[in-house]
MIKE-314232 format. One record per residue (C-alpha): residue in one letter; x, y, z. Coordinates in pm, whole numbers, plus 50000, padded with zeros to 5 digits. Example, Ala and Ser with C-alpha at 12.3 -4.5 7.8 and 13.67 -1.06 7.14 Angstrom:
<nodes>
<"a"; <51230; 49550; 50780>>
<"s"; <51367; 49894; 50714>>
</nodes>
This chain:
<nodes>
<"x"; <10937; 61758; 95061>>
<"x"; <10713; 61995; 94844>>
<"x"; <10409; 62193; 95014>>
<"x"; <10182; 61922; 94797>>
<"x"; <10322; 61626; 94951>>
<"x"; <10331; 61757; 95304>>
<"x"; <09951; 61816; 95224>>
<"x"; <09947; 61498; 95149>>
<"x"; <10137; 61314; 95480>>
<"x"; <09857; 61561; 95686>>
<"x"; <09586; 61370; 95501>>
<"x"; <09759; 61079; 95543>>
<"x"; <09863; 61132; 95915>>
<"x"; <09511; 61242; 95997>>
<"x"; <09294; 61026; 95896>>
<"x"; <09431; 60754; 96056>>
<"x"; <09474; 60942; 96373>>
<"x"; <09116; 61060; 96371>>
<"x"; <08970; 60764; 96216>>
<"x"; <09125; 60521; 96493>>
<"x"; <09102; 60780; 96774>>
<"x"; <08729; 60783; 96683>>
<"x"; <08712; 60390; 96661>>
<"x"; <08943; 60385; 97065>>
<"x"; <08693; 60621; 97223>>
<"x"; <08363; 60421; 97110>>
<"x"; <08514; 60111; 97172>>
<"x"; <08608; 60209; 97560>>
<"x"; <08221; 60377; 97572>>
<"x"; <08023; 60063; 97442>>
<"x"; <08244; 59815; 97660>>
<"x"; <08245; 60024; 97977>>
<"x"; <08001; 60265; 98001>>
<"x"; <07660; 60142; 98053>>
<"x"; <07360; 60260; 97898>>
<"x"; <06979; 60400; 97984>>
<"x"; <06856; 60487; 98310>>
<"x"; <06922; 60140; 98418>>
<"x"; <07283; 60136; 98375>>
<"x"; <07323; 59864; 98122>>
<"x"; <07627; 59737; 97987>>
<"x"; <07635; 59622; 97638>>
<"x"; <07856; 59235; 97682>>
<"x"; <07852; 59089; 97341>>
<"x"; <08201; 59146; 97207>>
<"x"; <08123; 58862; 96915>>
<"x"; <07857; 59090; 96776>>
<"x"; <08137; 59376; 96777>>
<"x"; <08356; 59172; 96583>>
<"x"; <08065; 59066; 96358>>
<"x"; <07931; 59436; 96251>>
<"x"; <08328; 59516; 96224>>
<"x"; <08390; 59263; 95963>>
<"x"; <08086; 59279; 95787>>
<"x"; <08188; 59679; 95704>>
<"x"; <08517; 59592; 95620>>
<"x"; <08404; 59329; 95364>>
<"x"; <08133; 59603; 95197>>
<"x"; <08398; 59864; 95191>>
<"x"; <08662; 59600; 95047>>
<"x"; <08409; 59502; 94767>>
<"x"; <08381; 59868; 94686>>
<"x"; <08753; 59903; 94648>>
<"x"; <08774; 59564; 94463>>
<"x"; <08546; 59734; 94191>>
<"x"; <08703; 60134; 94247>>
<"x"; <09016; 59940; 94138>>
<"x"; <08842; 59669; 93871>>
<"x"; <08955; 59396; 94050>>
<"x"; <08881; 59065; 94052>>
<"x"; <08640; 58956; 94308>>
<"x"; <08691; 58572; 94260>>
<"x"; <08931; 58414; 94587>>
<"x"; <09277; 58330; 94534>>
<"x"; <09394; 58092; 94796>>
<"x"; <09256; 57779; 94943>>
<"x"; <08906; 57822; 95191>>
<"x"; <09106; 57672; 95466>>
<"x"; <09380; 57961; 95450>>
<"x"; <09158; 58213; 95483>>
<"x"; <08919; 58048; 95765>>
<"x"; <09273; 57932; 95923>>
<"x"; <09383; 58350; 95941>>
<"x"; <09018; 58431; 96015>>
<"x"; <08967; 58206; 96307>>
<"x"; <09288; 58380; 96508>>
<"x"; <09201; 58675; 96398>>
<"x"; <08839; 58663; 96533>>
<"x"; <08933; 58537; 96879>>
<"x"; <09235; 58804; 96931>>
<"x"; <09014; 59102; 96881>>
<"x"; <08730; 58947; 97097>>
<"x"; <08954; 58873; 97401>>
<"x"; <09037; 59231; 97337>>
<"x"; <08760; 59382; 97348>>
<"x"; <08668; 59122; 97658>>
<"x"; <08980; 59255; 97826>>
<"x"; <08833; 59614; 97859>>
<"x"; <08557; 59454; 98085>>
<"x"; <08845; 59346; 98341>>
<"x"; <09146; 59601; 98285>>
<"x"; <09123; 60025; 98202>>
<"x"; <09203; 60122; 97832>>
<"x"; <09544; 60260; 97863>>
<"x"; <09670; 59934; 98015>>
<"x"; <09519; 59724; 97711>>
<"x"; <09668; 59988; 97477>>
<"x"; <10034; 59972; 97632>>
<"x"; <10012; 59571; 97650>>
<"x"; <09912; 59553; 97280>>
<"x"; <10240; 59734; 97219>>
<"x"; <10401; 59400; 97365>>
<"x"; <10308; 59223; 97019>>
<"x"; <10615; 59251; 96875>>
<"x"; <10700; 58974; 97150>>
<"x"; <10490; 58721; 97013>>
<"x"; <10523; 58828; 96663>>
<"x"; <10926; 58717; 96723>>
<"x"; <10858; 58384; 96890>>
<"x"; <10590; 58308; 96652>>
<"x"; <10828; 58411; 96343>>
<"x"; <11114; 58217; 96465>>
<"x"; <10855; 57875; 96518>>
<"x"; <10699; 57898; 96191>>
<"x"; <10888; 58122; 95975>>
<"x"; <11240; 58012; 96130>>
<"x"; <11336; 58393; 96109>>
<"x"; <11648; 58506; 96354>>
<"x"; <11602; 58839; 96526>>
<"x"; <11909; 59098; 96622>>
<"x"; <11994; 59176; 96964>>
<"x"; <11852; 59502; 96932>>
<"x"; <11538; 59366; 96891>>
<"x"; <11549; 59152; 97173>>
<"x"; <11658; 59460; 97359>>
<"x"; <11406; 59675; 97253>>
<"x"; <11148; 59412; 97349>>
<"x"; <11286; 59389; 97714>>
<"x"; <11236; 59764; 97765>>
<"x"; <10854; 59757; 97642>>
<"x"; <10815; 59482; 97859>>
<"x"; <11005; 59658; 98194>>
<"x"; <10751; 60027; 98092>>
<"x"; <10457; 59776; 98070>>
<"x"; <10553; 59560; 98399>>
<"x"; <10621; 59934; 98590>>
<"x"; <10232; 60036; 98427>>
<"x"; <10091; 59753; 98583>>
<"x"; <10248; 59770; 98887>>
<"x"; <10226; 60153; 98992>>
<"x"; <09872; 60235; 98974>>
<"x"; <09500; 60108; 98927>>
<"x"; <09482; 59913; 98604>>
<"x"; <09144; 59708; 98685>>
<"x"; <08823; 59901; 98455>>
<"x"; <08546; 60095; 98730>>
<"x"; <08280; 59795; 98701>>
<"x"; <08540; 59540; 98786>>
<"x"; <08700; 59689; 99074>>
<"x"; <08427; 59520; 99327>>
<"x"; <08694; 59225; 99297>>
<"x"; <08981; 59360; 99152>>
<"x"; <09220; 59096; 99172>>
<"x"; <09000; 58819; 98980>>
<"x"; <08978; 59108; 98730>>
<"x"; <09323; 59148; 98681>>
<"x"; <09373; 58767; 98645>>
<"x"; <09090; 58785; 98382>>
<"x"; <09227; 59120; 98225>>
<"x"; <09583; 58911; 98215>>
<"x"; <09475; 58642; 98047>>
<"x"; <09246; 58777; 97815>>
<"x"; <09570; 59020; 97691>>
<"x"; <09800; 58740; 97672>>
<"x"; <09521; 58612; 97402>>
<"x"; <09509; 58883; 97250>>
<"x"; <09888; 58918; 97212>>
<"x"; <09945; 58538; 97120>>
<"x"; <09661; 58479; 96850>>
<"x"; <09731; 58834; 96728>>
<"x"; <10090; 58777; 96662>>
<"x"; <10015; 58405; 96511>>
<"x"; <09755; 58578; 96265>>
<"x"; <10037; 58832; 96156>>
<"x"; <10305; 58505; 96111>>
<"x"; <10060; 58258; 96000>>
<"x"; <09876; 58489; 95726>>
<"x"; <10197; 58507; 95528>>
<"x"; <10308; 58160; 95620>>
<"x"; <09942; 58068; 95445>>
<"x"; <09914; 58298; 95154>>
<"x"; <10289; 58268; 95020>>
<"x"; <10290; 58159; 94677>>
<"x"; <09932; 58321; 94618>>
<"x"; <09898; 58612; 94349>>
<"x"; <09635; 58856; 94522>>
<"x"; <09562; 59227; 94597>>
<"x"; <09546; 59350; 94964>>
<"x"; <09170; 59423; 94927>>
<"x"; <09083; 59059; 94801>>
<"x"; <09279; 58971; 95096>>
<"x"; <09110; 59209; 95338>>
<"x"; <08769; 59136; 95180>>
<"x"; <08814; 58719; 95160>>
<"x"; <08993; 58734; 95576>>
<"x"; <08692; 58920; 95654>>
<"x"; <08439; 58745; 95494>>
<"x"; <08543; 58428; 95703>>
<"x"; <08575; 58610; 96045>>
<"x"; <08249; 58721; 95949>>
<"x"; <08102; 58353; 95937>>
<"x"; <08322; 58287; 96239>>
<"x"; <08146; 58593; 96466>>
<"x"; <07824; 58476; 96327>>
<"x"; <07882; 58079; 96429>>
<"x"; <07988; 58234; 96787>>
<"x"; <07721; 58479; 96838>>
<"x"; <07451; 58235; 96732>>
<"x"; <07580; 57943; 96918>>
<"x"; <07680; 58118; 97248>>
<"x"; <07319; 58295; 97227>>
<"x"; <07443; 58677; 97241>>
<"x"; <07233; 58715; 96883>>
<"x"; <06950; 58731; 97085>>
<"x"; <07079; 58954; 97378>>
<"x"; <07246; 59216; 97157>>
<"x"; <06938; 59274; 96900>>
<"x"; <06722; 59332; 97212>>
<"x"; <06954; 59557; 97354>>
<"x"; <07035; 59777; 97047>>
<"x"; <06656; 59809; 97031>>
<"x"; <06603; 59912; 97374>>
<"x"; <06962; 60160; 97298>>
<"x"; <06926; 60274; 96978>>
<"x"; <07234; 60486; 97064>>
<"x"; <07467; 60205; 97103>>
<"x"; <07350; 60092; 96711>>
<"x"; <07509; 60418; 96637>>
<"x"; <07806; 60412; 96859>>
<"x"; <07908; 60027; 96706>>
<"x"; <07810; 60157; 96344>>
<"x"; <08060; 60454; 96401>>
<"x"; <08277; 60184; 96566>>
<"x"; <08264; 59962; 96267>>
<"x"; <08288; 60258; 95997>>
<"x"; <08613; 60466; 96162>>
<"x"; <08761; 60089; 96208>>
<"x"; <08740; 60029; 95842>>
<"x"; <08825; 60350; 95748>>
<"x"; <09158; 60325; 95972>>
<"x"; <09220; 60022; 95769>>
<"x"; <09213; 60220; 95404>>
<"x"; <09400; 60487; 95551>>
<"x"; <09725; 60297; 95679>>
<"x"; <09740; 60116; 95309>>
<"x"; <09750; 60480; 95176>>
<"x"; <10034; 60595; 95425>>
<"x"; <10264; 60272; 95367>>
<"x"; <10186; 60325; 95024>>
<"x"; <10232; 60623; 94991>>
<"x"; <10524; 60725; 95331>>
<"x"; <10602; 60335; 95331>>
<"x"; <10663; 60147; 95685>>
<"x"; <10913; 60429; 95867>>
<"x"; <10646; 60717; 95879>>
<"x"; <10328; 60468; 95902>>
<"x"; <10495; 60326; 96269>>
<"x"; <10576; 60678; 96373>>
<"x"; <10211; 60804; 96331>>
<"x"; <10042; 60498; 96493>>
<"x"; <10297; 60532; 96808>>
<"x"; <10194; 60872; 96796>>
<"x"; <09818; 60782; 96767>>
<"x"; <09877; 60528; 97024>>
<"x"; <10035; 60764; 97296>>
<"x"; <09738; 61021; 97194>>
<"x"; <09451; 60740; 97237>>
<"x"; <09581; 60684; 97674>>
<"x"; <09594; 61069; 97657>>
<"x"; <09224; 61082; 97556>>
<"x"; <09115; 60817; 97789>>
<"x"; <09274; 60948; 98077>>
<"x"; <09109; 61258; 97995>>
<"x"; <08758; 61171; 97880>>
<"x"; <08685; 60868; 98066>>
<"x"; <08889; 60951; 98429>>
<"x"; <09140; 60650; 98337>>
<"x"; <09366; 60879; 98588>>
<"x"; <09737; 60735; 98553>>
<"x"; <09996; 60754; 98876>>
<"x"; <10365; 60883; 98783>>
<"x"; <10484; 60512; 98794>>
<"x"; <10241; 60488; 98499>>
<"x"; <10307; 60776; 98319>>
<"x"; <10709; 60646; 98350>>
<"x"; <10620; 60312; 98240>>
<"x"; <10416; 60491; 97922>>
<"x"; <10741; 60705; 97833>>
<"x"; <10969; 60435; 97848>>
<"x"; <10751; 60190; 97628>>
<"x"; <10691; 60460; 97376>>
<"x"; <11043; 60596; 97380>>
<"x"; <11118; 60198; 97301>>
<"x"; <10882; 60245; 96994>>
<"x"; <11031; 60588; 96863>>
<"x"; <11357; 60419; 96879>>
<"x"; <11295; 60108; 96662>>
<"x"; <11106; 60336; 96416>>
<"x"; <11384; 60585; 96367>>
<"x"; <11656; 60363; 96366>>
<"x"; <11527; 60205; 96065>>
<"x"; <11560; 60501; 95904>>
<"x"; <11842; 60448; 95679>>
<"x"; <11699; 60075; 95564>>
<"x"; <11410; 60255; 95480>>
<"x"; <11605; 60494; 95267>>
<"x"; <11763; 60191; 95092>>
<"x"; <11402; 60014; 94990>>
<"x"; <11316; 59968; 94632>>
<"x"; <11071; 60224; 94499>>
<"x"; <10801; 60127; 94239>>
<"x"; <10463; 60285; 94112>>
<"x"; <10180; 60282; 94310>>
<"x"; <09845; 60110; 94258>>
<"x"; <09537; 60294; 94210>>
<"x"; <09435; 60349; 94551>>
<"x"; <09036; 60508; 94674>>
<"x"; <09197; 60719; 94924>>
<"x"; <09434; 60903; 94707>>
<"x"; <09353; 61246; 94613>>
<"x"; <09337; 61366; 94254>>
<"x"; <09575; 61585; 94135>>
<"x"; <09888; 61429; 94372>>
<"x"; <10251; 61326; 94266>>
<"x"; <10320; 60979; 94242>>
<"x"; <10408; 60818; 94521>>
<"x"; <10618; 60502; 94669>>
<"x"; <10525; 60152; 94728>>
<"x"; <10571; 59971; 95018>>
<"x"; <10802; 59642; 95011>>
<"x"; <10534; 59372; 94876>>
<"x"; <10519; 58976; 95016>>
<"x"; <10457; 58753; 94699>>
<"x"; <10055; 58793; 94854>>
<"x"; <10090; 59177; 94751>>
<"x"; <09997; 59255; 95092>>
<"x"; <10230; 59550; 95236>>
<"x"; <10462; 59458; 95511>>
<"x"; <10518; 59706; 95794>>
<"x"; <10635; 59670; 96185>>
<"x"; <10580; 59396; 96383>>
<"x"; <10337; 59587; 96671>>
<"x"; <10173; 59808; 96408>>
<"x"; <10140; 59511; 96116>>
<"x"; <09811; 59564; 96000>>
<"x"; <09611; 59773; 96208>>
<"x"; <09352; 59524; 96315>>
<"x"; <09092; 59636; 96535>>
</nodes>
């Protein structure tokens, strides 16, 4: 590996660490820690999801045109509301979850998707797994189980009742999980066939779980609670701008990696990112873990490092083409890679790290 391409992973690896590092530590602030001298608590997760989207499509657009794109939708309405509608309700039940259950417990139980990734895959897709990767889902399962069990996993403003919060925190995970796992299956179940780039994709997904945030914000009446709020907090505008921005930004930067490192290096940095995000917590907002926990944390990331690396040599084996022009790649660099495309031209990496969705 020359000096420029090592340059070049460090971009690469950085941004996304400090782009979704950024995005876990204002996400954990506006769901847990209130706000003003009166201890407010900002509750709308819907409006979260809405001001998330709503960047993602602006930045997309930008890209579309960076790139000279067509702007014009590819598939069928229905696909993308279909993708957008599970999408919208797995990132709202996890942002919900934080309200019941501490941050490093929802971080280590989102490494369970691969679980429901595999059952959904095998339902719709009629794909057949090896026994390593039922193995390999046991063990994140046993170091999330020993989490759970070995220390205090309910947040600080839930702990009043602590075991209704972990039923709520429970279910609201298992949501996430499920509908996040059917949105990874059922996207390319939906867009197979379909000739489209991954920012038409990311714009058009978004665009409909934009419409879908707004229909639930408006019709549960949070509209109305979070406007007054971010006007009494101006703070928290800037704290779910940031949010939104360093989500979006997360986004550009893990199409650049697998574009650039493909899948093998872009799963190693975001286990990585994810073992540094319960590090930070612990630290910054007293998430203080037992030794059961910090057990249960080695052996679910250990889990991850081993699936990663022992794809190694597949990796080695994958078909190399040229890359498209991408907005995050600096001038001046050697060409790169491409990931392995789906007939949607949308890159396909790791189950638990497909498509870093907030």
């Amino acid at each position: 590996m020359t000096w420029e391409h090592k340059l070049q992973f460090c971009w690469c690896a950085g941004g996304i660490i400090a782009s979704l590092m950024v995005y876990s530590i204002l996400q954990e602030r506006i769901m847990t820690v209130p706000f003003g001298h009166q201890n407010e608590h900002f509750k709308s997760s819907l409006f979260l999801v809405l001001m998330n989207r709503l960047m993602t499509c602006f930045v997309a657009i930008a890209c579309l045109l960076w790139t000279k794109e067509s702007l014009a939708p590819v598939a069928p309405a229905y696909a993308y509301a279909a993708v957008s509608l599970s999408n919208v309700v797995a990132t709202t039940c996890q942002y919900e979850a934080l309200k019941y259950v501490t941050f490093p417990l929802q971080t280590l139980g989102k490494t369970a998707k691969m679980i429901p990734v595999m059952l959904w895959g095998s339902l719709i897709s009629g794909k057949r797994y090896k026994k390593m990767d039922y193995a390999l889902a046991f063990a994140i399962t046993a170091g999330v189980s020993l989490f759970f069990l070995t220390g205090q996993v309910s947040s600080v403003q839930a702990r009043t009742d602590s075991r209704t919060a972990l039923a709520w925190g429970a279910f609201l995970m298992l949501g996430y999980l499920g509908f996040d796992g059917f949105t990874s299956t059922f996207q390319d179940s939906l867009f197979k066939g379909y000739s489209m780039s991954t920012y038409n994709q990311m714009l058009y997904v978004n665009a409909f779980s934009a419409l879908v945030s707004l229909f639930g914000v408006v019709s549960s009446g949070q509209l109305g609670h979070a406007v007054s709020f971010l006007l009494r907090y101006p703070e928290a505008l800037v704290s779910i701008s940031v949010l939104s921005l360093s989500a979006t930004a997360g986004q550009l930067f893990i199409l650049h990696t697998i574009k650039t490192f493909g899948a093998l290096i872009f799963a190693a940095v975001m286990t990585t990112r994810q073992f540094l995000s319960i590090l930070v917590s612990s630290v910054l907002f007293n998430n203080r873990l037992s030794e059961g926990q910090w057990l249960g944390t080695a052996v679910v990331f250990v889990a991850l490092y081993f699936k990663t690396f022992s794809k190694g040599k597949q990796a080695q084996q994958a078909p190399k083409s040229s890359p498209a022009k991408d907005p995050l790649r600096s001038p001046g660099k050697t060409p790169t890679r491409s990931p392995k495309l789906a007939s949607t031209g949308k890159p396909q990496w790791d189950m638990e790290a497909a498509g870093k969705r907030s």
